[in-house]
C-alpha positions in Angstrom: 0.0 0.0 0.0 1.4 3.4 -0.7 2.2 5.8 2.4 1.9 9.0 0.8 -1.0 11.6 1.1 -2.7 12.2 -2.4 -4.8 14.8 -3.5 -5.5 16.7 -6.6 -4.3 20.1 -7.0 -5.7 22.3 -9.9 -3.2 24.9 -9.6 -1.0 22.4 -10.1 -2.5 20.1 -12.6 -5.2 22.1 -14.1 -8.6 20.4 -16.0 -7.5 22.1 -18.5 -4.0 20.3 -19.1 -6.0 17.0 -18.5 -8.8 17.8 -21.4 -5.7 18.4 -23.6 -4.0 15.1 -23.0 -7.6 13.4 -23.6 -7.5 15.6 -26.9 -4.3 14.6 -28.4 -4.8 10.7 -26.8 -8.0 10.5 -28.9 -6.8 12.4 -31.7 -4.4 9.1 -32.1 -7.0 7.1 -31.7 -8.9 8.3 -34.3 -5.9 8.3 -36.7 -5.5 4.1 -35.3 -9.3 3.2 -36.2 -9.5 3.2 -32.6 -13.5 2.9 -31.2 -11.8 2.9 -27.6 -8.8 2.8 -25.8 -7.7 0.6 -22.5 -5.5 2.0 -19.9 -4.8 -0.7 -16.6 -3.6 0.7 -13.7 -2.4 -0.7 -10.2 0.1 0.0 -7.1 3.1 -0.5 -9.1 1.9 0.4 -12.6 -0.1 3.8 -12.5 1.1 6.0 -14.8 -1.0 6.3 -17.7 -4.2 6.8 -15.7 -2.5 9.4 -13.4 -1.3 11.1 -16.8 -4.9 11.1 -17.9 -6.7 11.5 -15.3 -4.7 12.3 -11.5 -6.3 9.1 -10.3 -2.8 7.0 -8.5 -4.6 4.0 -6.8 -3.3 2.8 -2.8 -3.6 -0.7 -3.7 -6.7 -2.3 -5.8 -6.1 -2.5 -10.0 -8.8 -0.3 -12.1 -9.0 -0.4 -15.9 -9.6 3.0 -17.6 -12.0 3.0 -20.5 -10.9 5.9 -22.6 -14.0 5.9 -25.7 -13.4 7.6 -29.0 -15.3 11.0 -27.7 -16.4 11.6 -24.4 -14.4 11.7 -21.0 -13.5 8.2 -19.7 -15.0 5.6 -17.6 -13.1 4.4 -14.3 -13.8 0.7 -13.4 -12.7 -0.3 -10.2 -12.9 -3.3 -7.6 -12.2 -0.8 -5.1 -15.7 -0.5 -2.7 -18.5 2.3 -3.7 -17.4 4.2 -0.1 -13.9 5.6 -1.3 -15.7 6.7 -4.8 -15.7 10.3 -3.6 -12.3 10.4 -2.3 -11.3 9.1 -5.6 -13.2 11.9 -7.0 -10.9 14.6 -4.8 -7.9 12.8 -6.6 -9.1 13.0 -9.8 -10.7 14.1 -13.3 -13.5 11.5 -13.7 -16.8 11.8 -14.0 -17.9 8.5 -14.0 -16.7 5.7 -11.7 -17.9 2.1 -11.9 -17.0 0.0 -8.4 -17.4 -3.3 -9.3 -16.1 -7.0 -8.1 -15.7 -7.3 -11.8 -14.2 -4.2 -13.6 -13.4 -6.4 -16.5 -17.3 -7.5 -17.1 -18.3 -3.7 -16.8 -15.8 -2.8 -19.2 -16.8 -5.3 -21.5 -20.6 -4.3 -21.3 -19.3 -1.1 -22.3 -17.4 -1.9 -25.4 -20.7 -3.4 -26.9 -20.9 -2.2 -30.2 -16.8 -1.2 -30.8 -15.6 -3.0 -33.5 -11.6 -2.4 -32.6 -10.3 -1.6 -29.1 -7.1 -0.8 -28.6 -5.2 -1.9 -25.1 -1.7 0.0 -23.8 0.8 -3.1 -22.7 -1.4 -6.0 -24.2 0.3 -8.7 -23.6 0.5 -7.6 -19.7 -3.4 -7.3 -18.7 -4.0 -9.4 -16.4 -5.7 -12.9 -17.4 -8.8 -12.6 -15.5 -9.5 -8.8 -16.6 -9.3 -9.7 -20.0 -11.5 -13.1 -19.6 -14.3 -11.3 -18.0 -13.9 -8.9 -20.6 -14.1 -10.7 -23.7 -17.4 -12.6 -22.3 -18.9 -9.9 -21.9 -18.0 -8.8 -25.5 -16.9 -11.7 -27.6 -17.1 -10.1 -30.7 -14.3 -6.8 -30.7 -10.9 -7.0 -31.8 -8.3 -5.9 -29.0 -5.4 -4.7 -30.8 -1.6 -3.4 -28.6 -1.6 0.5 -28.8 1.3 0.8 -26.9 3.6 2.6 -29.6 0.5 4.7 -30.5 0.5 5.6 -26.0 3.8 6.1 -26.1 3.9 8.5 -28.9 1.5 11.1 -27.3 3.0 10.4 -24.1 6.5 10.9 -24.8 5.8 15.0 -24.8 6.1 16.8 -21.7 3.4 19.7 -20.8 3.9 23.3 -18.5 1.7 21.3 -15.8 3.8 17.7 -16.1 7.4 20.3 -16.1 6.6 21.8 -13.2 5.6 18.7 -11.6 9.0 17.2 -12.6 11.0 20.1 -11.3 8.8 20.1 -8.0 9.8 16.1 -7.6 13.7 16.6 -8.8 13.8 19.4 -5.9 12.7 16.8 -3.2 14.8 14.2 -4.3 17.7 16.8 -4.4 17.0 17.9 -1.0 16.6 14.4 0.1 19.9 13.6 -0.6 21.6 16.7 0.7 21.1 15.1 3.7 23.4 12.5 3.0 26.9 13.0 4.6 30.4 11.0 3.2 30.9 10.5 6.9 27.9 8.4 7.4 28.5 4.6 8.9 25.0 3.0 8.6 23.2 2.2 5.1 20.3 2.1 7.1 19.5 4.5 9.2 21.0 6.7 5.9 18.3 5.5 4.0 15.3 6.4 6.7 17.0 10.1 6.8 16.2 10.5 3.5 13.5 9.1 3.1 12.0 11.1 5.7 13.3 14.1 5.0 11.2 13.5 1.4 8.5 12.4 2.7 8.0 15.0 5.5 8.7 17.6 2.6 5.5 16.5 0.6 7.2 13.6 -1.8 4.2 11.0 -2.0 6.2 8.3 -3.0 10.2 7.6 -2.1 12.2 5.1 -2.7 15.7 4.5 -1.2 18.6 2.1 -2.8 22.2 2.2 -1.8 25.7 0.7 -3.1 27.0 0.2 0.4 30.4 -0.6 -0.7 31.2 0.7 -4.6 34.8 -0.7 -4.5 32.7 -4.7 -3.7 29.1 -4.1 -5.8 27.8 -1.2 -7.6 24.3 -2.2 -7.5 21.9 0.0 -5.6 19.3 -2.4 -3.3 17.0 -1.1 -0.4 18.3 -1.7 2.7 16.1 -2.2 5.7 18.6 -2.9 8.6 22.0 -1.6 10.0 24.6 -2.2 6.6 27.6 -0.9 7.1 29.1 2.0 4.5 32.5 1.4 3.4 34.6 4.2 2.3 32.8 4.9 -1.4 28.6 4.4 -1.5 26.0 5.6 -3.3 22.6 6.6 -2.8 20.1 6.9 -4.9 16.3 8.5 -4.3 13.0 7.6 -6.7 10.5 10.3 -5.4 7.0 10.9 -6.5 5.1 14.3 -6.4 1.9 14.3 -7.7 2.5 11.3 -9.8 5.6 12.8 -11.7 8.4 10.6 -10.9 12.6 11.3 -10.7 15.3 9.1 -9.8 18.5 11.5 -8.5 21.6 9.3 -7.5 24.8 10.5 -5.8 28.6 8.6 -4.9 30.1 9.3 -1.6 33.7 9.0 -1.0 35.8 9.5 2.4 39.1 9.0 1.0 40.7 12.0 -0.8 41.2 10.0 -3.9 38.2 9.5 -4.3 35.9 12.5 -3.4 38.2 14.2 -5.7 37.9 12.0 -8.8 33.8 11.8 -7.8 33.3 15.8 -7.6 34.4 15.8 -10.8 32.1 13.0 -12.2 29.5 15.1 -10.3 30.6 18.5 -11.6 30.1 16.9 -15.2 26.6 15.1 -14.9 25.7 18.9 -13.4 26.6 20.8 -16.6 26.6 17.9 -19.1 23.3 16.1 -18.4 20.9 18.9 -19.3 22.3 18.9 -22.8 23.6 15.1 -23.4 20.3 13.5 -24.8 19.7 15.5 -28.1 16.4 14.4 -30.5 17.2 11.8 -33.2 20.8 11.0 -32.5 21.5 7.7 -30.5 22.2 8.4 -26.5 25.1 6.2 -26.6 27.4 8.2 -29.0 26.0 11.2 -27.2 27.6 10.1 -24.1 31.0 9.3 -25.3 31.1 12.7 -27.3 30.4 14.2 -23.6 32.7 11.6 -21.6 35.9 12.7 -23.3 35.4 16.2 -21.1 36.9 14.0 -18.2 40.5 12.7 -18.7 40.9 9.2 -17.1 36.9 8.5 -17.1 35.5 4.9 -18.4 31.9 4.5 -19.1 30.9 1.0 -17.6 27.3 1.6 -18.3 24.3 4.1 -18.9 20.6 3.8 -18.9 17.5 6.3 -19.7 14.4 5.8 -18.2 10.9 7.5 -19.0 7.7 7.2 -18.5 6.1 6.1 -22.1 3.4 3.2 -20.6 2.1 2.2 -17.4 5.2 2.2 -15.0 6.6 5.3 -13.8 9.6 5.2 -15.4 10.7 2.1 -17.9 13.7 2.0 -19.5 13.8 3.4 -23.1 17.6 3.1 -24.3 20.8 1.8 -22.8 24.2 0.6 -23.5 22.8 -2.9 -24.0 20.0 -2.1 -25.9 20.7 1.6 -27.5 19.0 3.6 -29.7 15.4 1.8 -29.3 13.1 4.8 -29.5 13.6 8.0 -30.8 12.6 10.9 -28.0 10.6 14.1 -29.2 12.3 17.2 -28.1 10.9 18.3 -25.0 10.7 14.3 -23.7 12.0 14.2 -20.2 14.0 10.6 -19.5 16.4 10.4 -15.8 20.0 9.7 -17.2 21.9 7.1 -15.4 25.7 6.7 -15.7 28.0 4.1 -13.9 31.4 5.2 -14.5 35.0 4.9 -13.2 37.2 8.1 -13.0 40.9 7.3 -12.4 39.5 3.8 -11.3 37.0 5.4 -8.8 34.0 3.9 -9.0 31.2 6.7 -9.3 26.8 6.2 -10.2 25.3 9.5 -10.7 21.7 10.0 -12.0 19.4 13.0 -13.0 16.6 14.1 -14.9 17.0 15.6 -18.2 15.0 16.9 -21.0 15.4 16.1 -24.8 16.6 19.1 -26.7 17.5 20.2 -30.5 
């Protein structure tokens, strides 16, 4: 269940930024043949439905009917009492609580001829059985490259958003001091210090010893840090996600050769990912700024379906999807600087 206190905010995220997503969304449709469009959303995958619509569920899976005109239909097996507090979260006008989302959606699509569904091949079994009893007849066709498409651009309301979530995570991790002996209780000072600040979701991962084991994992008991960690923050605000990740060192070797790693992420990240070229070559070009610096490996994440943030491109699999200007992915580099291990991440928008 998620821990953070939702609500929706129209100064924030105005109706009028949501009817424009609906806009371009069915646009696409139209252009697909499209009668309808399925969105599924649950604790771990709720990011097209909070793009559309605000809605972030605490724990039970809804499908999102979105039809060809018209605002879209909510079906949920959450309980008729927490309809109005949905409502407070939320653009949607009608809300369908149900045992059986999938057999309300069906009844629904009586009379569409082609439905497309975001992520297909990942709706769960029983949704889509209940569903296609109830409406035997309609073709259900994958639209996740048409989603991703419209998706991909970032509006005013979702920019601010971002920056509002990259300052809490950045804030979050100011917290962090090299001196610091316990992974642990590290990890509950930032979180805490997100959380407290408004952050509605964080997550905390640490590399408690980069010289043993760069990967980042949650840590929910006393770990000791060696003398190079990292520590890396996934916060929420408002359903806008950012991952920020920073190295630690307490050696002089190594804080120097990682201030430098930082310096560069700082001033090359907001202008590394460039529309239409590959993010790999990109990279390099940028990497040779820093004598004695090996990329080991880099990832981009954004959010283009129903998970917060997915991976689009990375060293092992580069140059998959081209990003519109104005796309924001988070950048994550694993380097070593004068053989110094260092992981830094940040958010960055796509430019010309």
């Amino acid at each position: 269940m998620r821990r953070g206190l939702m609500g929706w905010d129209e100064a924030e995220l105005p109706r009028s930024a949501l009817s424009a997503r609906l806009e371009r969304l069915q646009a696409a449709m139209a252009h697909e043949g499209f009668d309808a469009l399925l969105l599924y959303t649950n604790l771990v995958r709720p990011a097209a439905v909070c793009w559309l619509t605000g809605f972030t569920p605490y724990w039970i899976e809804s499908l999102l009917l979105v039809p060809a005109s018209g605002t879209p239909m909510l079906a949920t097996a959450l309980s008729k009492r927490v309809a109005d507090w949905i409502k407070t979260t939320a653009w949607l006008d009608e809300i369908v609580n149900t045992p059986k989302p999938g057999t309300a959606i069906g009844q629904r699509l009586a009379g569409c001829k082609r439905v497309g569904v975001l992520e297909f091949d990942a709706l769960p079994a029983g949704l889509y059985d209940d569903m296609v009893a109830a409406v035997p007849k309609v073709e259900l066709v994958d639209a996740s490259a048409m989603f991703a498409a419209v998706r991909s651009g970032v509006d005013d309301a979702e920019h601010k958003l971002i920056e509002k979530a990259d300052a809490l995570a950045v804030a979050a991790l100011a917290q962090v001091d090299a001196s610091a002996t316990d992974a642990g209780a590290l990890a509950g000072l930032v979180e805490k210090h997100a959380r407290l600040a408004g952050a509605e979701e964080a997550y905390i991962a640490i590399a408690p010893d980069l010289d043993l084991d760069r990967r980042l994992i949650q840590v929910s008991g006393p770990v000791p840090l060696a003398r190079r960690f990292a520590v890396r923050a996934s916060i929420a605000y408002k359903g806008a996600w950012v991952r920020r990740a920073r190295s630690f060192a307490k050696d002089a070797a190594g804080d120097v050769a990682m201030t430098r790693a930082k310096r560069w992420l700082e001033e090359q990240g907001p202008i590394i990912i460039g529309a239409g070229r590959p993010l790999d070559s990109q990279v390099a070009e940028r990497l040779e700024m820093i004598p004695g610096a090996v990329l080991k490996s880099f990832m981009a994440e954004g959010t283009i379906g129903t998970y917060p943030l997915q991976v689009v491109e990375s060293s092992r699999s580069p140059g998959r999807h081209a990003q519109p200007v104005g796309a924001c992915l988070v950048l994550s580099i694993d380097l070593s600087v004068d053989d110094v291990p260092w992981l830094g991440a940040a958010p960055v928008f796509v430019r010309n």
